[in-house]
N, C-alpha and C positions, 0 to 999 in steps of 0.2 A: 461584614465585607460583602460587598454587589461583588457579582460573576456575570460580566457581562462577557456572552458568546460572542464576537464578532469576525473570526475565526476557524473553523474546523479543519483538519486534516483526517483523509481516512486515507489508512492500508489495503491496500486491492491486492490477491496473490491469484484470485478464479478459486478459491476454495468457499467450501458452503459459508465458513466463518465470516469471510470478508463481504459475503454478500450479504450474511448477516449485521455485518459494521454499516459496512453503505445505506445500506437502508435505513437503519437505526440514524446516523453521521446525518443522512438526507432530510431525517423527519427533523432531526434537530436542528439542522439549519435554517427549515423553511420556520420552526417555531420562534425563535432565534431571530431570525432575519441576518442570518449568518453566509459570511463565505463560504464555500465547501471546496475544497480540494482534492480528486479523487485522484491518487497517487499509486502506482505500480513502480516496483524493481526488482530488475530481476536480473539476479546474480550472473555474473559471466560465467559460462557453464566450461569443468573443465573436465576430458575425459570421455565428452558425448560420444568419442568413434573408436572408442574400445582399444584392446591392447593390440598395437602392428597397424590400427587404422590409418591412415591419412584423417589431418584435419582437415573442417570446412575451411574455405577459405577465407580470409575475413568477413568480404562483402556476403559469403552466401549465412555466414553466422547471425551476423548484424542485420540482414533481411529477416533472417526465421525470430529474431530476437522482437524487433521491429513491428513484426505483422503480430508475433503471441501476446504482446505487451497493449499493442490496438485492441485485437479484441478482448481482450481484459477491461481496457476503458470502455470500448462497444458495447459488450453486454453490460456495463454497469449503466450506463447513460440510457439505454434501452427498458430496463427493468426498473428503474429507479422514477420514482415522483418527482423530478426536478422542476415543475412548472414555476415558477415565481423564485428561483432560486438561484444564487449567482455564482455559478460553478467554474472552476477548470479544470482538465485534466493534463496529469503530469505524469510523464514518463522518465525513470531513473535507471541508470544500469551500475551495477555497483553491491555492494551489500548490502543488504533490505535493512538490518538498522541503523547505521550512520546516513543512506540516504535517505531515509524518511526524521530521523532528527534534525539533519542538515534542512530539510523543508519545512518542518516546523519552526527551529531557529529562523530561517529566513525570511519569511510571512509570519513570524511574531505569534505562532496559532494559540491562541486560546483552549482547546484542546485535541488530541490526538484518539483517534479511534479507529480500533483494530478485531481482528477476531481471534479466537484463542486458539487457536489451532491450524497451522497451514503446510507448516513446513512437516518434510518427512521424517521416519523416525530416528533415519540416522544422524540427521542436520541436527536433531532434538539434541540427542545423547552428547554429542560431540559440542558445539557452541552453547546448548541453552534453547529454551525455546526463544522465538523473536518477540514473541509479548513476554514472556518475563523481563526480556534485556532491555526493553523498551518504559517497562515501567519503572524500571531502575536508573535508568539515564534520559529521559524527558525532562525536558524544561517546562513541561505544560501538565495540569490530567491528564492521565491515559482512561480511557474506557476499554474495557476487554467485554467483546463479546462473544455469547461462546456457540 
């Protein structure tokens, strides 16, 4: 069986992991001659103004959501060797794993690559980690970097 790359997806969260995927995701696509998709999502946050708080208002949620999720893609486009490489960046809001399955599905990825570690510990306990869940329900390879 050929395994032709033409394709990648990576998970972006700002954690050391994902900058460890990216980078890794990047060298392979340039080797590759692969697409690279660098994808961020990020959970609609509930709870952020504590007990008796007033909520943000939408627009002010959707802007802080907005501007965290940019420099997410920002620093990765920044620190990343993308010369010769044909990227885009995607922003999801939603639950980090059915949004980033839904983008592999979508784009057909050939593979998916994540870092092991991003989410907190209580997210862990409670759902799973998101690379575990991720490798269990891909349609494509997962690479877990750690």
């Amino acid at each position: 069986m050929d395994w032709n790359l033409s394709t990648i997806v990576v998970g972006l969260d700002g954690s050391e992991g994902s900058d460890s995927a990216a980078a890794i995701g990047a060298s392979m696509a340039k080797h590759w001659n692969a697409k690279l998709l660098l994808v961020t999502v990020v959970r609609t946050p509930e709870g952020w103004w504590g007990i008796g708080g007033a909520p943000p208002t939408p627009e002010a949620l959707s802007a802080a959501l907005v501007e965290g999720q940019q420099k997410i893609l920002d620093d990765a486009e920044a620190s990343l060797d993308l010369e010769g490489v044909t990227y885009e960046t995607v922003a999801e809001l939603g639950d980090p794993v059915s949004r980033l399955l839904a983008v592999v599905e979508i784009n057909e990825a050939d593979l998916l690559v994540i870092g092991r570690r991003g989410a907190g510990l209580a997210e862990r306990v409670v759902l799973g980690s998101t690379a575990d869940r991720l490798t269990h329900l891909a349609s494509c390879p997962v690479l877990v970097v750690p």
